[in-house]
C-alpha angles and dihedrals in degrees: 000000000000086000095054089056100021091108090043088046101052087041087061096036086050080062093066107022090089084063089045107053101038082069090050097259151107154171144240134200099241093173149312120229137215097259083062092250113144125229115197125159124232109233129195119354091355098063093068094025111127092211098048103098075059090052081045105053104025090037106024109029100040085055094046094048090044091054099037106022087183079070101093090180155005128214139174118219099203103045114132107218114223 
């Protein structure tokens, strides 16, 4: 499933990473299920930011579901809730 999007994926991702990373994070594409939910993982500041399932859903997912509307939902699988 992850083969079939993972251009599309990484192009909508490329939209956010400069925010990202001028705040000393990142993301990477950990899978994306069946049921077409996508598992990233949060990587450097992002991963123990307290503000960073709002980054996810406001930043990341609104540009992943833009881009590949199939996608119904992103989710991190290392996020710390606060």
């Amino acid at each position: 499933m992850l083969d079939q999007f993972k251009d599309q994926i990484e192009a909508a991702l490329d939209t956010i990473r400069p925010y990202l990373e001028a705040d000393g994070g990142n993301v990477k594409v950990v899978d994306l299920t069946e049921e077409m939910v996508l598992r990233l993982e949060l990587t450097g500041t992002c991963s123990s930011c307290p503000m960073s399932s709002m980054t996810l859903k406001a930043g990341v997912e609104e540009a992943i579901k833009k881009a590949i509307p199939e996608i119904v939902k992103v989710e991190a699988v290392n996020v710390e809730v606060a």
